[in-house]
N, C-alpha and C positions, 0 to 999 in steps of 0.2 A: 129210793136210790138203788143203783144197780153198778157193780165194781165186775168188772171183765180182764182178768189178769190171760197176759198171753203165754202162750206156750214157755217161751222164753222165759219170762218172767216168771215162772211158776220152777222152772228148772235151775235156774239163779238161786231164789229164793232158798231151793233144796241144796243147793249145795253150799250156801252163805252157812245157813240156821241150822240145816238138817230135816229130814222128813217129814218130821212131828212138827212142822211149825205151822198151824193152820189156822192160827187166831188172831186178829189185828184191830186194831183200832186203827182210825183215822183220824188225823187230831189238824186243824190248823194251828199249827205251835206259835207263839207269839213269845216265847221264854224268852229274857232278855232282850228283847225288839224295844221294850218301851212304848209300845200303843198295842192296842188289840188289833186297830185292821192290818198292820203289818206284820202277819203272818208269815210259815213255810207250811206248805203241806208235809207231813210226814205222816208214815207207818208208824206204829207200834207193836212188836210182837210183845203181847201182854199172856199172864196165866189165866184172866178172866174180867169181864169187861166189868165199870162200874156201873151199882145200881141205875141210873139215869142212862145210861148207855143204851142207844135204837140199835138193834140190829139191821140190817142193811143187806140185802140181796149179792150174792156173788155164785162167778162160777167154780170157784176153788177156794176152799174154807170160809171160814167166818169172819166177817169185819160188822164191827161197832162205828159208832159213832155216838159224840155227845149231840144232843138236839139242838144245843146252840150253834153246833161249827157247821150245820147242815146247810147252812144261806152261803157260806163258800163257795160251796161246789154246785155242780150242773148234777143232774136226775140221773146221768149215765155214765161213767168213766170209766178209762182203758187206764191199764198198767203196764207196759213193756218193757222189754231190757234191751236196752242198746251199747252190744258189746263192744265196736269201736271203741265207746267212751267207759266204761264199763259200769255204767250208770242204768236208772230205773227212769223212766218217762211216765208223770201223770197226765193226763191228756181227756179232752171229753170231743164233740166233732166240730164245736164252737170256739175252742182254744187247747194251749197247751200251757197247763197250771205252775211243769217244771220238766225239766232235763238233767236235772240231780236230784230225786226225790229222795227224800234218805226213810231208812227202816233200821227202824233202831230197837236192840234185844231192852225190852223191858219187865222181862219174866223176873228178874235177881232184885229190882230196885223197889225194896217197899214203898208202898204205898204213903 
């Protein structure tokens, strides 16, 4: 898998979190959904990924993944920021995953 965050998106990013924020997971969250396939894709900025955690290809910092949530996603996907809505776009050239992607600080919450 390969994660291509755009300009924008990377500038966003820096000014949300701050500079130093360069590590993520990708998580399909299912937290109160009530079924697994019903999913949100989200970010996680995390302090460090867990043991079972792939890493994954990017052209700006480091994203994780768990090997289970890997059958979600497509092999390539884009990150944008679409400032109009002042949202993040997951997107791969086959679909668009979401138009509110959320990225949520998870460096403060234990484990």
């Amino acid at each position: 898998m390969f994660i291509e965050w755009s300009d924008g998106a990377v500038r966003e990013i820096e000014a949300r979190f701050g500079p130093e924020t360069k590590r993520w997971k990708l998580v399909f969250d299912s937290e109160g959904c009530g079924c697994s396939v019903d999913g949100v894709p989200t970010f996680w900025n995390v302090k460090s990924p867990d043991p079972e955690d792939v890493r994954i290809g990017s052209n700006s910092g480091e994203v994780w993944v768990k090997p289970q949530h890997m059958i979600f996603f497509e092999d390539r996907l884009r990150v944008d920021y679409l400032p109009e809505h002042r949202s993040f776009k997951l997107a791969s050239d086959r679909q668009t995953y979401t138009n509110r992607l959320k990225l949520e600080d998870r460096t403060t919450v234990p484990k």
